[in-house]
C-alpha positions in Angstrom: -5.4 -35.4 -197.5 -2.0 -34.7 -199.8 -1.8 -37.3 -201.6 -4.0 -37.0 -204.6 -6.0 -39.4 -206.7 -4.0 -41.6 -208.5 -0.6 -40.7 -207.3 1.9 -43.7 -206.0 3.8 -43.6 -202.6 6.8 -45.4 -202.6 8.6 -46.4 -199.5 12.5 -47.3 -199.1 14.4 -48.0 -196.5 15.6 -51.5 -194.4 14.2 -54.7 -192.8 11.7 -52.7 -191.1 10.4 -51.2 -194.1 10.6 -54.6 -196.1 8.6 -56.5 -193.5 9.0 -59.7 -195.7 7.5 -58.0 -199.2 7.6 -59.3 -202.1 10.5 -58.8 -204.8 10.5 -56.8 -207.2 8.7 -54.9 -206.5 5.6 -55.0 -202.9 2.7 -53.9 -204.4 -1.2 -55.0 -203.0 -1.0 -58.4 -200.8 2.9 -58.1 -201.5 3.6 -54.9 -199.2 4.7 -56.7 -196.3 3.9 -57.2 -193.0 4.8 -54.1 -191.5 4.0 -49.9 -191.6 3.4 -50.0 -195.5 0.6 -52.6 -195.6 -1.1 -51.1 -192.4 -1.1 -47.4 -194.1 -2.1 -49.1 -197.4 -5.0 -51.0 -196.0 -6.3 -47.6 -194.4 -5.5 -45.3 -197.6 -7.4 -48.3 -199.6 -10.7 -48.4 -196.8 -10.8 -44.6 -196.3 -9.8 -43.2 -199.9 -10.9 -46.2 -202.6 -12.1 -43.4 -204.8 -8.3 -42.1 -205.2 -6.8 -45.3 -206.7 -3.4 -44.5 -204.7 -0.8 -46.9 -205.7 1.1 -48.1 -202.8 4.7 -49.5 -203.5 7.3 -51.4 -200.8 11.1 -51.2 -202.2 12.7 -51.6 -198.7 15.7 -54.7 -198.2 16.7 -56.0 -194.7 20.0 -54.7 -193.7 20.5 -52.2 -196.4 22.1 -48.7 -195.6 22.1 -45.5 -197.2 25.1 -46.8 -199.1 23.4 -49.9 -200.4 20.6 -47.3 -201.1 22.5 -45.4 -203.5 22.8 -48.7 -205.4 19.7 -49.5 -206.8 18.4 -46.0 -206.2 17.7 -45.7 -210.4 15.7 -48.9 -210.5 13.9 -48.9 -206.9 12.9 -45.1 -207.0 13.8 -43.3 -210.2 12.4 -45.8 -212.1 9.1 -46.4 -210.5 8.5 -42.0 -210.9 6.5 -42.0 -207.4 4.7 -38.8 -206.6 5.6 -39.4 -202.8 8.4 -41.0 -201.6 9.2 -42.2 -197.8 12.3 -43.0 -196.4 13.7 -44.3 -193.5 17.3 -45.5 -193.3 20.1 -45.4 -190.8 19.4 -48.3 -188.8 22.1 -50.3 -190.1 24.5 -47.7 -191.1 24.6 -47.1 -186.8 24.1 -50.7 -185.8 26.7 -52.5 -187.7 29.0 -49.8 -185.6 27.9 -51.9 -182.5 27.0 -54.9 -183.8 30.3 -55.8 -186.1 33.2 -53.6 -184.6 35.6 -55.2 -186.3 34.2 -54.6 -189.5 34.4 -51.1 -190.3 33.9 -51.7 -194.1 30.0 -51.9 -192.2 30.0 -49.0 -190.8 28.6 -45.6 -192.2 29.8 -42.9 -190.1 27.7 -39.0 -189.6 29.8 -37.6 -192.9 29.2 -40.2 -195.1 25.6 -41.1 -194.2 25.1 -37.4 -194.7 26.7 -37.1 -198.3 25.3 -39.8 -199.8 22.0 -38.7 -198.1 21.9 -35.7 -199.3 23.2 -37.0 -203.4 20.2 -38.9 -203.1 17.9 -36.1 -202.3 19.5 -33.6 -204.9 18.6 -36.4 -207.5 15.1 -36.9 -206.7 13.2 -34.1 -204.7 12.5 -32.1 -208.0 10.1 -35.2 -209.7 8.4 -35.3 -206.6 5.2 -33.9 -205.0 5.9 -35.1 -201.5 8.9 -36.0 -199.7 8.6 -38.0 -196.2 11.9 -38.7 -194.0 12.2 -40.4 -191.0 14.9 -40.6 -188.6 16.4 -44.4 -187.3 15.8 -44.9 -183.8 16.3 -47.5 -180.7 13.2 -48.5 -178.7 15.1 -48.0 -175.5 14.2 -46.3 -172.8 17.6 -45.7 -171.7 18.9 -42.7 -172.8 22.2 -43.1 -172.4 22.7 -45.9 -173.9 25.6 -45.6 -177.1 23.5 -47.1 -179.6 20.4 -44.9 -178.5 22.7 -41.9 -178.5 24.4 -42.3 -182.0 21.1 -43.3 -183.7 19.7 -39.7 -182.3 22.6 -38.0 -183.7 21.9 -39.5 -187.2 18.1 -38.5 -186.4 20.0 -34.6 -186.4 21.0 -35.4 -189.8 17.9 -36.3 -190.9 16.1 -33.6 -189.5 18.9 -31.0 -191.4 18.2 -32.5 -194.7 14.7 -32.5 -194.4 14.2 -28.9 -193.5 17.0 -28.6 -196.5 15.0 -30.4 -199.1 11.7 -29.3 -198.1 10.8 -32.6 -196.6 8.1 -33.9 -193.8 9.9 -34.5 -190.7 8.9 -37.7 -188.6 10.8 -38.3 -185.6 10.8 -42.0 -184.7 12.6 -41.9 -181.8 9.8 -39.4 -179.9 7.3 -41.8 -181.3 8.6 -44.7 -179.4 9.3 -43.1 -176.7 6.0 -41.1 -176.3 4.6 -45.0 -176.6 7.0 -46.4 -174.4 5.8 -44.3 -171.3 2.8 -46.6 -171.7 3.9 -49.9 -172.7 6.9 -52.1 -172.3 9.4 -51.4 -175.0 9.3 -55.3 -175.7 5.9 -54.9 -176.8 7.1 -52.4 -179.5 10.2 -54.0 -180.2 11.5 -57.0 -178.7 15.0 -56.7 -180.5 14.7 -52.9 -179.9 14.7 -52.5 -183.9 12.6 -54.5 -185.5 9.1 -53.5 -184.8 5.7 -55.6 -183.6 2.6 -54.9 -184.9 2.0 -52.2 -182.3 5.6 -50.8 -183.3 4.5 -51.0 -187.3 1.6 -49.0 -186.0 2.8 -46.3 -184.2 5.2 -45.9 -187.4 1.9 -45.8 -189.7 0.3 -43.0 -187.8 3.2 -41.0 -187.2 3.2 -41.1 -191.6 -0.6 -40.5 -192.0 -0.6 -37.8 -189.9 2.2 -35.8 -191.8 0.5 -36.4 -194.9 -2.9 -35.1 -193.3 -5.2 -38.6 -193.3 -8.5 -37.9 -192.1 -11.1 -40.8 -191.4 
């Protein structure tokens, strides 16, 4: 596996990352309910002779502007080894969801920028870099939301390959799970996942980071 003994992963990113963890910081029982305590929990069963320190700094409906905020005290700060993020959910949904707002929104240059600012600031302290795309459990795929969140999965995909990054896209997770199951069963809001939608998150990152039972 990567991720050596003793080394932290730190995961950013919105409400689906911060699964209801505790503040200031989720560490142990305070990761959450979601992806990070399930990848935790196996980390901890399969490797408890590496001692990896797993640490939750996601907030609901944060986007990569809000990021940029507290990016010195909820990443720099805390000198992970690896770092996950996924954001864009709300920087594409408050498009949709509050139209009249457009102080919300994040459009494909900005999101991209302040993306990138990020990445220039922290990819040389780091031994691993994990990105994942937003995405729409929605099997329609014509659907505006659906669409626009794909085009800031592009985005993520560019900066990735740019900072030498794993690449996880969400969107082919879901759907390669939703020609099995009911997207309601991933994701009855279509965003915020279930279990089973934590799940197929957690694998998608233990795989990239080569976990091994």
């Amino acid at each position: 596996m990567k991720i050596q003994s003793g080394q932290t992963l730190l995961f950013i990113g919105d409400s689906i990352t911060d699964a209801g963890r505790k503040r200031p910081v989720g560490e142990g029982d305070g990761l959450g309910g979601g992806y990070p305590s399930q990848i935790n929990a196996l980390l901890t069963a399969t490797y408890p002779e590496r001692q990896i320190r797993v640490l939750n700094t996601g907030i609901s409906g944060n986007r990569v502007p809000d990021l940029a905020g507290r990016w010195q005290k909820d990443v720099m700060d805390l000198k992970p080894d690896w770092l996950s993020i996924m954001i864009g959910t709300n920087d594409v949904w408050r498009q949709f969801d509050r139209p009249n707002n457009p102080e919300l929104h994040v459009l494909p240059d900005q999101y991209e920028t302040i993306y990138r600012n990020l990445l220039r600031m922290t990819r040389p302290s780091l031994k691993g870099l994990i990105m994942l795309t937003p995405f729409l459990v929605e099997k329609n795929e014509s659907d505006a939301m659906r669409m626009r969140m794909i085009e800031y999965g592009k985005i993520v995909k560019k900066l990735s390959r740019e900072f030498k990054a794993s690449f996880i896209d969400t969107q082919k997770l879901y759907d390669d799970a939703m020609k099995y199951v009911e997207p309601k069963v991933l994701a009855g809001d279509r965003v915020h996942p279930s279990q089973i939608g934590h799940a197929v998150l957690a694998k998608g990152i233990l795989k990239a980071i080569d976990y091994r039972v």
